[in-house]
C-alpha positions, -999 to +999 in steps of 0.1 A: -086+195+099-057+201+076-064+217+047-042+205+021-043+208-019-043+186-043-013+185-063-014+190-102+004+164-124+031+185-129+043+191-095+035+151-086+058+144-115+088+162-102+085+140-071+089+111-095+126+114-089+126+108-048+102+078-052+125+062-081+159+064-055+135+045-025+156+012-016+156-019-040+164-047-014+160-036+025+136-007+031+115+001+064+081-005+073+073+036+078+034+029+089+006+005+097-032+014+097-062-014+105-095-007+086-120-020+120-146-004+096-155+013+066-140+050+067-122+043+097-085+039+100-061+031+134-025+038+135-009+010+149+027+004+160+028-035+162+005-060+142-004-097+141-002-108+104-024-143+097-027-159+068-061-163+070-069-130+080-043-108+067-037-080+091-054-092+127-088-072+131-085-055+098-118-058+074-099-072+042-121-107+053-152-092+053-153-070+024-165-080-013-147-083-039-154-075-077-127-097-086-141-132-070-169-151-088-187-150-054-178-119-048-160-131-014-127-116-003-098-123-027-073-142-013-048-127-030-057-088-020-055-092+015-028-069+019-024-035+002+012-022+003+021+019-004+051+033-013+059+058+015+077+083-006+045+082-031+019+087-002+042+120+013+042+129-020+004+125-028-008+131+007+011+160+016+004+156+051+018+124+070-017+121+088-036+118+056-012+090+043-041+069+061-065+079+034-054+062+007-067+027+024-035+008+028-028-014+055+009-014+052+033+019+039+072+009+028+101+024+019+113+003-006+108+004-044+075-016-053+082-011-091+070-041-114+104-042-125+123-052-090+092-063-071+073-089-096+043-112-089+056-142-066+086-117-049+089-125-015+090-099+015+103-104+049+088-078+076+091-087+111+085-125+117+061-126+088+068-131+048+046-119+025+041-125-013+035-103-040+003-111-061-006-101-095-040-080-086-032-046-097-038-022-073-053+009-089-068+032-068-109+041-066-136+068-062-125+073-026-090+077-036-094+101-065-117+123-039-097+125-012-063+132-034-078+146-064-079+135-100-045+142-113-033+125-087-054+097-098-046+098-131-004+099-119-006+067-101-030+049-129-003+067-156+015+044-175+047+054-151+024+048-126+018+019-130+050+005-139+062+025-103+029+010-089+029+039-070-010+033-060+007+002-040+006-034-049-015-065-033+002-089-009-008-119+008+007-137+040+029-171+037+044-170+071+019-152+096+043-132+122+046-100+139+055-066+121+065-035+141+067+000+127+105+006+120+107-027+108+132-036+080+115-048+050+137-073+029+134-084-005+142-129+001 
């Protein structure tokens, strides 16, 4: 195990810098990781993306959702996107990037401000859409991080950054690939 500390807000804030100067229009896809269960996390290197299912043998279908009447999946959280330079900041340790419960980890500038609600992302053979569900982080993620980095991401400039990620969800199902170029369309 890697024993890692939890960065105050002062020191997440001068990484503010290196996540504001990630890529505008064509990043990369740095990481994928399937949920197959609750706590559990795989590292993959190629994914099937659905757009039934989201991510191919990831949980997002079979988990509740607060934010459904039903409480059913919501259909437009099937995908949760990181800022890479925001998880090495946060995580500290490129194997607990994983921890913070994303699926998919870009480098590209997810900021409200060039990546709004309806934006379209190319990855691989698959587009993706941007969807208004904020993405704000939870219990897990303030105790595995710590709570100044939970308070960061849930800042004001944290959420304008969104650097707790942003919700997706598939319009063209396709293939993504770690190294993958990820382009604004």
């Amino acid at each position: 195990m890697i024993e890692v500390k939890h960065l105050t807000r002062a020191e997440l804030e001068a990484g503010l810098q290196v996540i504001r100067d990630a890529p505008k229009e064509n990043g990369t896809l740095e990481l994928i990781v399937r949920r197959p269960d609750v706590d559990r996390r795989e590292i993959l290197s190629e994914a099937e993306l659905d757009s039934q299912n989201g991510l191919v043998g990831d949980t997002w279908n079979v988990r509740s959702s607060s934010r459904t009447a039903d409480g059913s999946p919501h259909p437009d959280m099937q995908l949760n996107i990181m800022n890479a330079r925001a998880a090495r900041l946060i995580a500290q340790a490129p194997e607990r990037w994983q921890l913070a419960g994303d699926q998919l980890y870009v480098d590209l500038d997810l900021s409200v401000g060039n990546l709004p609600p309806g934006t379209r992302l190319a990855i691989g053979s698959a587009i993706l859409e941007v969807t208004a569900q904020p993405h704000t982080g939870c219990v897990k993620f303030r105790s595995r991080f710590g709570d100044d980095a939970f308070r960061f991401v849930n800042s004001p400039i944290g959420r304008q950054l969104n650097l707790r990620g942003i919700n997706a969800k598939v319009v063209q199902p396709g293939v993504i690939r770690t190294g993958d170029a990820v382009r604004k369309i």
